[in-house]
C-alpha positions in Angstrom: -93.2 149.7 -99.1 -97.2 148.8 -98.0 -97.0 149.0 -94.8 -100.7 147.2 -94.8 -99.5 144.3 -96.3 -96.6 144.0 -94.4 -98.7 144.8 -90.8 -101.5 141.8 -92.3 -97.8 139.6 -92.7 -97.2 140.5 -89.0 -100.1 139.6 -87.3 -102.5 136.1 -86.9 -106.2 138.2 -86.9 -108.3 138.9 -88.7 -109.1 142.8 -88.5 -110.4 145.2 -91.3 -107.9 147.1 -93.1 -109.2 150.4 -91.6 -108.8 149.5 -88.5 -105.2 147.9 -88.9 -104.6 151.7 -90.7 -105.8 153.4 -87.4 -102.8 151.3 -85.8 -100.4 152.5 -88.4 -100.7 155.7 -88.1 -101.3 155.7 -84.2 -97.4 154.2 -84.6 -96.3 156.5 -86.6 -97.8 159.7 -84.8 -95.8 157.9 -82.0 -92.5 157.8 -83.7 -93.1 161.4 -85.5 -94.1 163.4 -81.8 -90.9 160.8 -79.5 -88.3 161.2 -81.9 -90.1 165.1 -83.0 -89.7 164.3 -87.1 -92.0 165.2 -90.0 -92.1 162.2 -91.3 -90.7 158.8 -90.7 -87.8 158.0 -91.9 -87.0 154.1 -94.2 -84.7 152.9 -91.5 -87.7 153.4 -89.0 -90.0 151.3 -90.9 -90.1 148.3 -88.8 -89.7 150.0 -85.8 -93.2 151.8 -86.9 -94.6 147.9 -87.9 -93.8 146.7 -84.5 -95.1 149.5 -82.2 -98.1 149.4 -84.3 -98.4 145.1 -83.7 -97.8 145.9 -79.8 -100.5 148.2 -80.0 -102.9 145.8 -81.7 -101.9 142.9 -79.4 -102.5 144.5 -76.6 -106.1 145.2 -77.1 -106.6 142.0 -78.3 -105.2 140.3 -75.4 -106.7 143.2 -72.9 -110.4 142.3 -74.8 -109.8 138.4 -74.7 -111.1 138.3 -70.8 -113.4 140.6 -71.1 -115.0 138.8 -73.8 -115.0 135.4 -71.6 -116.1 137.7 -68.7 -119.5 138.7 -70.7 -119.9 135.3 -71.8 -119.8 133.9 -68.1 -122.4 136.3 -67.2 -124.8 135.6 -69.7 -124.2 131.9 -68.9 -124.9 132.2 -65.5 -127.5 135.3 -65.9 -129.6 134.7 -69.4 -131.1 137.5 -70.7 
């Protein structure tokens, strides 16, 4: 299993592959220290995929009006 390939399958961004690792193992430090296991087992491995895409979506969206926000001021106050 890669689950790199498969989390790039999951999602519609572009985002560096170190970055998309960061979420990765964010979800599986998640799953490891909830469920208290060493290691993650198969049957877990979309469970681990899908925390990790709600992590990633969330920023995204959270950044999204920020990002509009900034723009608005510099629109309205140019540098």
């Amino acid at each position: 299993m890669n689950q790199l390939k498969d989390f790039k399958t999951l999602i519609d961004e572009e985002v560096e592959d170190a970055v998309l690792q960061l979420y990765i193992n964010d979800a599986e430090n998640f799953i490891l220290n909830h469920c208290n296991l060493d290691e993650v087992p198969n049957r877990l491995y979309s469970a681990l995929l899908n925390i990790a895409v709600y992590l990633l979506v969330s920023l995204i969206y959270y950044l999204k009006p920020l990002e509009i926000s900034m723009i608005n001021l510099l629109i309205k106050f140019p540098l």
